[in-house]
SELOGU-300796 format. One record per atom (N, C-alpha, C): residue in one letter; x, z, y. Coordinates in steps of 0.2 Angstrom, whole numbers, padded with zeros to 4 digits, always signed. Each point is the difference from the previous one (the first is absolute). Example, Ala and Ser with C-alpha at 12.3 -4.5 7.8 and 13.67 -1.06 7.14 Angstrom:
BEGIN
A+0066+0039-0028;A-0004+0000+0006;A+0004+0000+0006;S-0002-0004+0005;S+0004+0001+0006;S-0004+0003+0005;
***
This chain:
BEGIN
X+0809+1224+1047;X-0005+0001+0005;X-0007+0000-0004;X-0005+0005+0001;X-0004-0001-0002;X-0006-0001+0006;X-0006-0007-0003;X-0006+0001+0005;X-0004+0005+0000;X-0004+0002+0004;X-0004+0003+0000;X-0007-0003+0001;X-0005+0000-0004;X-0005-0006+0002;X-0006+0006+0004;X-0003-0001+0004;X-0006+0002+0008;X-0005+0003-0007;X-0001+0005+0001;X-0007+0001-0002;X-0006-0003+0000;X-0006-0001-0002;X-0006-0006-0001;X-0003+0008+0007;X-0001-0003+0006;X-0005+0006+0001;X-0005-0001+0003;X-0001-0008+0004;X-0006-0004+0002;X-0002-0007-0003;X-0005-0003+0000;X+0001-0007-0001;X+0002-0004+0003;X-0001+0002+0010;X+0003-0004+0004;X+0008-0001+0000;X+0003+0009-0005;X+0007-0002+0002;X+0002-0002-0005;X-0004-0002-0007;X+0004-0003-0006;X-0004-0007+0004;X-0001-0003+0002;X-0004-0008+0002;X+0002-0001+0003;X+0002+0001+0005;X+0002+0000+0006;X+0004+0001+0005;X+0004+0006-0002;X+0006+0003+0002;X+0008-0004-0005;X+0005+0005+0006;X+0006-0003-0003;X+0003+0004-0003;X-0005+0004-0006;X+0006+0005-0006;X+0001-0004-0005;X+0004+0000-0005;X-0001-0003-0006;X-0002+0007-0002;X-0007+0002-0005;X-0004+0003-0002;X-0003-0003-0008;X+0004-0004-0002;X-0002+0000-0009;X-0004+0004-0002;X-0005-0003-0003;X-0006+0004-0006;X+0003-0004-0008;X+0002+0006-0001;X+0003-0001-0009;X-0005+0003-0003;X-0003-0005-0007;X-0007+0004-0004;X+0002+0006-0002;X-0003+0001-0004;X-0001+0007-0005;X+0007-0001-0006;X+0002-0006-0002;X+0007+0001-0002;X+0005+0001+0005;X-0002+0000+0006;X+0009-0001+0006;X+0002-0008-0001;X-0005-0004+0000;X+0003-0006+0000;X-0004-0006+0004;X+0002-0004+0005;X-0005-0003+0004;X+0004-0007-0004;X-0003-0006+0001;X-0001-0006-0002;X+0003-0003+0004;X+0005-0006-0003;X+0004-0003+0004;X+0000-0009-0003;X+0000-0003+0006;X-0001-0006+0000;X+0006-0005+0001;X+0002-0006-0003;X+0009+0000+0001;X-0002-0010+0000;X+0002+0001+0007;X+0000-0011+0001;X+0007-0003+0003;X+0000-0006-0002;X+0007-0003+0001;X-0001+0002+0008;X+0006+0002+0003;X+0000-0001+0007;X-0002-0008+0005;X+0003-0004-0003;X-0002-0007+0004;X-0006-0004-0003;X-0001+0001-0008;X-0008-0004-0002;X-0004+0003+0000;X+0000+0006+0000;X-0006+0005-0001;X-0002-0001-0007;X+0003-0004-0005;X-0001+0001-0005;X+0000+0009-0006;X-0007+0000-0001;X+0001+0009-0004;X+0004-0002-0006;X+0005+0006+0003;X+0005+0002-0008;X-0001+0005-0003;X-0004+0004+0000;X-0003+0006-0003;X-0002+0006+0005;X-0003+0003-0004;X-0004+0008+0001;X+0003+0004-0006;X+0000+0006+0004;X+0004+0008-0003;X-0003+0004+0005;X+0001+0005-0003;X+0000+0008+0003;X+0005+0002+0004;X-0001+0002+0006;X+0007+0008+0003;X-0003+0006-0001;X+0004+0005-0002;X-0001+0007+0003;X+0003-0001+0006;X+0002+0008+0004;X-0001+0001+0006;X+0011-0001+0001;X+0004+0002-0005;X+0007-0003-0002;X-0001-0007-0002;X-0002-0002-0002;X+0002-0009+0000;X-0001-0003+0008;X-0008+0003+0003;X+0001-0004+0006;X+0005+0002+0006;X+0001+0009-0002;X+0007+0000+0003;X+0004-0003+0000;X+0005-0001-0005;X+0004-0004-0003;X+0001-0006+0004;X-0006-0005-0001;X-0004-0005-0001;X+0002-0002+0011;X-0002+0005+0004;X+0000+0000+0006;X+0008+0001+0001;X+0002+0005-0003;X+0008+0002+0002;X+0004-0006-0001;X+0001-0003-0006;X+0005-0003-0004;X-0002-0008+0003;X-0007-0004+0000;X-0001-0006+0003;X-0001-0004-0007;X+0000+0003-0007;X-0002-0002-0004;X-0004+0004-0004;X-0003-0005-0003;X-0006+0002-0005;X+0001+0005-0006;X-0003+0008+0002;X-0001+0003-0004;X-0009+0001-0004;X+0000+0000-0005;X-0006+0000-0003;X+0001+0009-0005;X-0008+0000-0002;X+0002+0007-0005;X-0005-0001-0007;X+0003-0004-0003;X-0001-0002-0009;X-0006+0006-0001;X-0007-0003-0001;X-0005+0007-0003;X+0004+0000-0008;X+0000-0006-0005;X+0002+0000-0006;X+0008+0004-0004;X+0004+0000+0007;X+0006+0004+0000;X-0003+0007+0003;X-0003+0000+0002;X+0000+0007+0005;X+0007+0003+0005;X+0001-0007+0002;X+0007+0001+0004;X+0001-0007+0008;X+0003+0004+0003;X+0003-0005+0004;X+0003-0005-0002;X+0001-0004+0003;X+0000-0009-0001;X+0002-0001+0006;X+0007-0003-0002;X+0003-0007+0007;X+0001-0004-0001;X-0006-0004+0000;X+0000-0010-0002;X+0007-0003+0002;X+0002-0002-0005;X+0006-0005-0001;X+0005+0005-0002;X+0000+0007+0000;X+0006+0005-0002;X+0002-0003-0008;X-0003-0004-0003;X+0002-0001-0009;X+0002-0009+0000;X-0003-0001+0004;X-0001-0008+0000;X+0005-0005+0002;X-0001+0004+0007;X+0004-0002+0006;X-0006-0005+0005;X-0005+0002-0002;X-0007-0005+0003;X-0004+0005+0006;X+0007+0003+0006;X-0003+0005+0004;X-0007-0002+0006;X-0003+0000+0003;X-0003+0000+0004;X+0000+0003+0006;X+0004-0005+0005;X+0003+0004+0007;X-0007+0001+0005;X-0003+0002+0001;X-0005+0000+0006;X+0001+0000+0005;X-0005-0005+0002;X+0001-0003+0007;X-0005+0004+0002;X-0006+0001-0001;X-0005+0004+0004;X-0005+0003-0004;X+0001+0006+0004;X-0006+0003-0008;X-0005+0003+0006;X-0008-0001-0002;X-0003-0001+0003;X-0008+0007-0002;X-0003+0002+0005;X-0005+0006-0007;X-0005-0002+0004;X-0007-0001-0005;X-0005+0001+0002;X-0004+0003+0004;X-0006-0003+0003;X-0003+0004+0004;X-0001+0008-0003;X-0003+0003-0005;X+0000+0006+0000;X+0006+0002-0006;X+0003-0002+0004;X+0009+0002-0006;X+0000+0003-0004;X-0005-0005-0006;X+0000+0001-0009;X+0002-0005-0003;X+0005-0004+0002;X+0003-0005-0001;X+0005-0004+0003;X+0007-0003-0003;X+0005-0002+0006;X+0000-0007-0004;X+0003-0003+0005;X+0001-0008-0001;X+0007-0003+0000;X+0004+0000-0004;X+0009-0003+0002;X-0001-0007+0000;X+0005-0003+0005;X+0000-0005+0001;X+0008+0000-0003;X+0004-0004-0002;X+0004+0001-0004;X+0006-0008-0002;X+0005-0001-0002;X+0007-0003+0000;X+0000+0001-0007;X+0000-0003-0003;X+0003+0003-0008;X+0005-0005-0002;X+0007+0004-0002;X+0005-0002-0003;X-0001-0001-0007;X+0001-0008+0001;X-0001-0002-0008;X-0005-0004-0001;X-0005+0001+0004;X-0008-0004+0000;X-0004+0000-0003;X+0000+0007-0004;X-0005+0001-0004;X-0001+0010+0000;X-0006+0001-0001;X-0001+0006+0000;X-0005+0005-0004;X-0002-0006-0007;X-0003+0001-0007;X+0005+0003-0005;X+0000+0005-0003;X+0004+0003-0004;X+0000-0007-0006;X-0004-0003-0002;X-0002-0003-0005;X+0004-0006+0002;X+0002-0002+0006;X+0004-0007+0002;X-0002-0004+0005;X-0008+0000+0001;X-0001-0003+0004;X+0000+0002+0008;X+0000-0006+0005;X-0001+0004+0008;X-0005+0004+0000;X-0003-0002-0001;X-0007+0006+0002;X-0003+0004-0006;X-0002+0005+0000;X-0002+0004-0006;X-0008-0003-0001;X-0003-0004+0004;X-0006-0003+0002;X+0001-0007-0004;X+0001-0002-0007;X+0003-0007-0002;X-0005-0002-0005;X-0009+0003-0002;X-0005-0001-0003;X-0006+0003+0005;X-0003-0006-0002;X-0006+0000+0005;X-0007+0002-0006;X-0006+0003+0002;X-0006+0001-0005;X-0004-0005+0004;X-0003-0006-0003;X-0005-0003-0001;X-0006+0002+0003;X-0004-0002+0006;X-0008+0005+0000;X-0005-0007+0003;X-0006+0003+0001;X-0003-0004-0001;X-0001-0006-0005;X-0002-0007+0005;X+0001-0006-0003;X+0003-0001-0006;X+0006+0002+0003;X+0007-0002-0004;X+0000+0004-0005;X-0001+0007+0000;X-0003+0005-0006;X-0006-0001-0006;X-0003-0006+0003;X-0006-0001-0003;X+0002-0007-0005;X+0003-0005+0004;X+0003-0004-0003;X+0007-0002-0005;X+0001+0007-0001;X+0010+0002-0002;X-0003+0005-0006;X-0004+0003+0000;X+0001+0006-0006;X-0005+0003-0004;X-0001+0000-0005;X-0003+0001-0004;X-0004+0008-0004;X-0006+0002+0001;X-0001+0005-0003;X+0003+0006+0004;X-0001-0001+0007;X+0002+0007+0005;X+0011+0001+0001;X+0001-0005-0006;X+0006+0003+0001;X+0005-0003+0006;X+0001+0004+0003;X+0005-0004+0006;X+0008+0000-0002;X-0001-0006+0001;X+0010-0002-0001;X+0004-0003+0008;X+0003+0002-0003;X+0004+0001+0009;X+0004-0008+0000;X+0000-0002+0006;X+0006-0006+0001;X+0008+0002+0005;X+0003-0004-0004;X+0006+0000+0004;X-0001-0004+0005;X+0005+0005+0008;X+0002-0004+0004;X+0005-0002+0001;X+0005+0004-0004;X+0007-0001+0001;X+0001-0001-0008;X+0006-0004+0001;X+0004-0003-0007;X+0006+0004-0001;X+0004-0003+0007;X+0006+0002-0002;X+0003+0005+0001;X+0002+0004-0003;X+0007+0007+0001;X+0003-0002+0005;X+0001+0007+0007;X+0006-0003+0003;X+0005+0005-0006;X+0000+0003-0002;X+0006+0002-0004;X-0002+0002-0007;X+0003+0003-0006;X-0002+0002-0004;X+0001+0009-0004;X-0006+0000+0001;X+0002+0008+0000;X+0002+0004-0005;X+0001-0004-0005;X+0006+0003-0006;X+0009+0001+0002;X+0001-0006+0004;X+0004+0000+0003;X+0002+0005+0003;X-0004+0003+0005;X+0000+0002+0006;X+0001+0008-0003;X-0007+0003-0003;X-0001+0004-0004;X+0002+0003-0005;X+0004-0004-0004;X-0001+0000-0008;X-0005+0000-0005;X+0002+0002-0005;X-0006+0004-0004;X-0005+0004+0000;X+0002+0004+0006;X-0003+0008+0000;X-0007-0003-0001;X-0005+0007-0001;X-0007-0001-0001;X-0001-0002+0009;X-0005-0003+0000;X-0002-0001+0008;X-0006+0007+0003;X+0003+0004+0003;X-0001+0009+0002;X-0007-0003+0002;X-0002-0005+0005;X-0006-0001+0004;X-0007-0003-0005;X+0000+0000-0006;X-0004-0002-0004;X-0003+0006-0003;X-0007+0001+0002;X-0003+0005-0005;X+0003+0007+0002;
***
């Protein structure tokens, strides 16, 4: 089954109407927003094209579209770390979705950690009193791996790098 998404053809009916009407940039990919469904805790940001968020809407799990790969992506298909959705949600002018989300296995950082968000940038104050000569060095939030991605992955090169 494939969706069909409404045409963009007012602002009243992309604001405030009830088509789903996505605006996908100039790459065909609108911005997706992904939090624990019960903490609200952010477990990362990725891309859809317009087959991921199909996908994404049909199946009740998280598909994303790899810029790096240049390919579709179904979070947890390698891992086993899938992300069932509980509500996915789109912004007022539908350039952007929000999953709310379950994740098997409690993590959903390629690199091991829950959240792909596990380093914070210093600003202000703390910018001012932490670092030396403009350079900003980031601090850990998180410590620990929920898994280890050699494991998980093996050796391979990591495709999302560069």
């Amino acid at each position: 089954m494939s969706i069909d998404f409404a045409p963009r053809r007012t602002v009243e009916q992309v604001e405030e109407g009830t088509e789903l009407a996505p605006k996908f940039d100039s790459d065909g990919l609108i911005p997706a927003v992904t939090t624990d469904f019960d903490s609200g805790e952010l477990l990362m940001q990725g891309y859809m094209n317009a087959e991921a968020l199909q996908r994404t809407i049909e199946t009740g799990e998280a598909h994303y579209f790899s810029r790096s790969r240049g390919a579709l992506w179904h979070k947890g298909a390698t891992s086993g770390l899938v992300q069932k959705v509980r509500e996915l949600l789109i912004d007022d002018d539908q350039d952007c979705v929000w999953l709310r989300v379950d994740v098997a296995g409690g993590a959903s950082c390629h690199v091991g950690y829950r959240s792909c968000f596990y380093r914070k940038v210093p600003i202000g104050d703390d910018f001012e009193a932490k670092q030396a000569e403009g350079k900003v060095d980031l601090e850990w939030t998180e410590t620990e791996k929920v898994f280890d991605p050699e494991d998980v992955y093996g050796d391979a090169p990591n495709p999302t790098i560069l």
